[in-house]
PLY file of the C-alpha trace (Angstrom):
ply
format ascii 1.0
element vertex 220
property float x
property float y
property float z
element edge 219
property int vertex1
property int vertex2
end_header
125.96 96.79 86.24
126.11 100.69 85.24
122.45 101.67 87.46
121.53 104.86 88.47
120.46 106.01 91.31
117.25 108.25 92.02
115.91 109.87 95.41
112.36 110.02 94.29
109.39 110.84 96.37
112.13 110.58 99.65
112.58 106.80 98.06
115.55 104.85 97.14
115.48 104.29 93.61
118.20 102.44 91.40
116.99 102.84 87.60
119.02 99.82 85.62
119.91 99.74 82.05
118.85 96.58 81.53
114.75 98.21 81.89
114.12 97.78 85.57
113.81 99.62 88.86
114.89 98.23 92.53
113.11 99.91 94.82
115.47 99.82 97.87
113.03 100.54 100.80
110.77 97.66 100.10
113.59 95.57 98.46
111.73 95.00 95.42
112.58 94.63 92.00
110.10 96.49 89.34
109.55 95.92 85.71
106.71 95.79 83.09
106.32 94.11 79.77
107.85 91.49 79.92
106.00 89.61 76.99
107.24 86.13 78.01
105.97 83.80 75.63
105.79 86.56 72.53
108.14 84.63 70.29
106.87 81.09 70.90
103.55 83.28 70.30
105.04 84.53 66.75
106.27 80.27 66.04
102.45 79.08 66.24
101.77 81.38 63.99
104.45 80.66 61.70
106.26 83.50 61.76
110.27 82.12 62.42
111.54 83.84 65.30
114.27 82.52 67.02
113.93 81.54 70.61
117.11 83.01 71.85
115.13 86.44 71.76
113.14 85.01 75.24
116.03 83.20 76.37
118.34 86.52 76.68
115.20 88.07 78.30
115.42 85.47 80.73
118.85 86.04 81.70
118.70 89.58 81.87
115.99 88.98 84.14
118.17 86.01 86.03
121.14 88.43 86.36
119.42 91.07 87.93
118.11 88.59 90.60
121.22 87.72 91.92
122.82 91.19 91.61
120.03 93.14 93.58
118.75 90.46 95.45
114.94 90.95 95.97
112.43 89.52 98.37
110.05 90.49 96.05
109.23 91.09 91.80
106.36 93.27 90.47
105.54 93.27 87.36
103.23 96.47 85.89
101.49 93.73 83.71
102.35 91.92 80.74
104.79 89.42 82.46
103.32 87.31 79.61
102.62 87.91 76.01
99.55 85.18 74.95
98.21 81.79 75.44
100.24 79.03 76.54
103.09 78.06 74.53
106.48 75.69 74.68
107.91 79.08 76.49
105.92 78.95 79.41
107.77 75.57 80.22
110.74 77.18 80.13
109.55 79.65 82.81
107.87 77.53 85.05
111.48 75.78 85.42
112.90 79.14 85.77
110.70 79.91 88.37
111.47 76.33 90.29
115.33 78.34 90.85
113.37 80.91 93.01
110.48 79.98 94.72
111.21 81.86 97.11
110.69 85.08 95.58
107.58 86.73 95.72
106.04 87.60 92.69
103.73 90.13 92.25
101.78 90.55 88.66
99.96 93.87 88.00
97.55 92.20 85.18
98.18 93.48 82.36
96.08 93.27 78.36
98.10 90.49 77.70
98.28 88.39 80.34
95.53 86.07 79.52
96.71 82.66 80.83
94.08 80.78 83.30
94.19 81.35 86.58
95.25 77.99 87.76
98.90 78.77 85.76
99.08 81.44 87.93
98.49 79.69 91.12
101.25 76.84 90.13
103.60 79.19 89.91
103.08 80.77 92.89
102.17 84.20 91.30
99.71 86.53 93.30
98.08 88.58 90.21
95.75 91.21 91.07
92.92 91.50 88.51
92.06 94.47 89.60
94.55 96.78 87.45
96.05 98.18 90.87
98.56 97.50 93.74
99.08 99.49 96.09
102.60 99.18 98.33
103.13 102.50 100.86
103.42 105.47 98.91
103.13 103.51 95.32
100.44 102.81 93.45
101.37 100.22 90.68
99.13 100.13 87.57
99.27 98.79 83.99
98.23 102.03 81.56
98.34 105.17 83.21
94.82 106.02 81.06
93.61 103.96 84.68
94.91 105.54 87.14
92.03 107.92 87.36
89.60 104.81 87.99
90.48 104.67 91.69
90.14 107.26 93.51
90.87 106.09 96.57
94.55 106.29 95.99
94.92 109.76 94.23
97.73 110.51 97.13
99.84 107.77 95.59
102.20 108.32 92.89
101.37 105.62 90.26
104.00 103.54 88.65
103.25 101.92 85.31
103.96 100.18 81.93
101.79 99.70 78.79
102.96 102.61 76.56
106.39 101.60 76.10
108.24 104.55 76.15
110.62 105.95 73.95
112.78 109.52 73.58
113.99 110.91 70.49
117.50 112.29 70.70
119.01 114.74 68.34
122.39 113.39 67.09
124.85 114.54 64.50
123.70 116.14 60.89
120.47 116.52 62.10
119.54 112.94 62.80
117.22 111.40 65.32
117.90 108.80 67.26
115.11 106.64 69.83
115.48 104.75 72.73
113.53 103.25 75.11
113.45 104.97 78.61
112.19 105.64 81.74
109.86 108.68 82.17
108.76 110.71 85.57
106.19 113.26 85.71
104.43 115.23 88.33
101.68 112.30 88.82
103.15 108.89 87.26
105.75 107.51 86.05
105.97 104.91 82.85
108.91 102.45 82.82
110.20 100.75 79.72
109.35 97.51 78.13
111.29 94.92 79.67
111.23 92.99 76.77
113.89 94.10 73.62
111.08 92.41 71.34
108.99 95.62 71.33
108.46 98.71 69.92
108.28 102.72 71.02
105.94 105.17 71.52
107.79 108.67 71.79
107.14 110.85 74.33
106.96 114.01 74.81
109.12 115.18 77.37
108.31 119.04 79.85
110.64 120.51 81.54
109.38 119.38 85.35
109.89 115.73 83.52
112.39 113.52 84.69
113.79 111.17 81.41
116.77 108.67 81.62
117.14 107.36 78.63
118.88 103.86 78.17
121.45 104.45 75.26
124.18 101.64 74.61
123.92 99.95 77.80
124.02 103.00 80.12
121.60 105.84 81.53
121.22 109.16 80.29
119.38 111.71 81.90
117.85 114.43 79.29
0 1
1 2
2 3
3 4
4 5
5 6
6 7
7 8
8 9
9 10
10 11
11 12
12 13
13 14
14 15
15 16
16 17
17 18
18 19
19 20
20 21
21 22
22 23
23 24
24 25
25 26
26 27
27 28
28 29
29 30
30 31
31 32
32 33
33 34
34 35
35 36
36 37
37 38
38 39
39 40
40 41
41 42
42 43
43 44
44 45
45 46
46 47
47 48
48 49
49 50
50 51
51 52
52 53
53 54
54 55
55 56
56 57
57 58
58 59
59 60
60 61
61 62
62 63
63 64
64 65
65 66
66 67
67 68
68 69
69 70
70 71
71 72
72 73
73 74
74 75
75 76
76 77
77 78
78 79
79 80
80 81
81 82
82 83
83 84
84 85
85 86
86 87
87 88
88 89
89 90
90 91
91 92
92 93
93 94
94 95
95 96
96 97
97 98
98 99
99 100
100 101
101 102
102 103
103 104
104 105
105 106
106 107
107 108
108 109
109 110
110 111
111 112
112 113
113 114
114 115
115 116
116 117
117 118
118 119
119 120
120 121
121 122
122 123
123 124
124 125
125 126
126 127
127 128
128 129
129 130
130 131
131 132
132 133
133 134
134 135
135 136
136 137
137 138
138 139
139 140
140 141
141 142
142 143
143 144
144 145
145 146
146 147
147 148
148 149
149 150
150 151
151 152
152 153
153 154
154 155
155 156
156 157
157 158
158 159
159 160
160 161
161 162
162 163
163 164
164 165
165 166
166 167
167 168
168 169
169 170
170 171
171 172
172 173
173 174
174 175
175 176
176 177
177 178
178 179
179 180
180 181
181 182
182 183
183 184
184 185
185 186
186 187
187 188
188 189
189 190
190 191
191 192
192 193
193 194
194 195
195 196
196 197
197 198
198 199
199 200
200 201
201 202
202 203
203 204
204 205
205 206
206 207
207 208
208 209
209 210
210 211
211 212
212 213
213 214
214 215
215 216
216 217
217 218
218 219
């Protein structure tokens, strides 16, 4: 697996390709937007969308299980896309191979399931938009961050916006891809999920971008 690694904030940082960060200090794994569920969602509504979209989603998330090895996931909300649907089955099986990993959900717009879901499958959700680990702050849309506070000396890591760069390539073209982006006070990590668009950001000089272009990390 082609990751990359990042001294950030005197932290141990491994930014993967495949949309996720393991945070080596607190051995967790770190990813947002998951959208579990979005393409059963799409079915009910009749729009034909193949399953194998959540299934590779799945094992990308499988695969970087076993390579890292985490005591614990966090999700920056959006670990799920809707209302219960023939995916979620799928999951909760899923989950049955791990139980012993804890997983941590930063609730997210979408992630509308009942609480009881949530408590059979052993997922600790905090309602509140916010976790807090050491010198992290975790929280869905970064428009929130300025709701608490009480943790202004954290640096915020979060999902929502789904960020994207636009690279200049040959003949004058413009190519986007998703990517990871740092500033002075947060930090936004990709979608997870391949089923989703971009918003383009702007990037500043004091930024930190990698962008994730054909399976491997680019720093702009």
């Amino acid at each position: 697996m082609k990751h990359k690694y990042f001294n950030f904030k005197s932290q141990h940082l491994w930014l993967s390709p495949e949309r996720s960060i393991f945070w080596e200090e607190e051995k967790a794994l770190i990813l947002s937007d998951s959208h579990f569920g979005k393409t059963g969602h799409f079915r009910k509504s009749g729009i034909a969308l193949p399953q194998a979209v959540f299934l590779e989603d799945l094992q990308r998330l499988f695969n970087l299980l076993q390579f890292y090895k985490p005591e614990r996931l966090v999700v920056v909300g959006d670990l799920f896309h809707s209302s219960s649907n023939k995916e979620h089955l799928l999951f909760e099986k899923w989950r049955n191979d791990f139980i012993q990993l804890e997983i941590m959900l930063v609730k997210g717009n979408h992630d509308i399931l009942h609480r009881d879901w949530y408590l059979q499958t052993n997922i600790h959700v905090f309602d509140e938009e916010l976790l807090r680990i050491n010198a992290f702050a975790f929280a869905h849309d970064h428009l929130h961050i300025e709701k608490f506070p009480q943790h202004q000396d954290a640096y915020f890591l979060t999902g929502h916006l789904h960020p994207g760069i636009s690279i200049r390539g040959k003949s004058r073209q413009h190519l986007s891809f998703p990517c990871f982006y740092f500033n002075e006070r947060f930090a936004v990590l990709p979608a997870f999920s391949k089923f989703s668009g971009l918003a383009l950001i702007d990037k500043k000089k004091t930024d930190n971008v990698f962008a994730i272009v054909n399976g491997e990390l680019i720093e702009l």
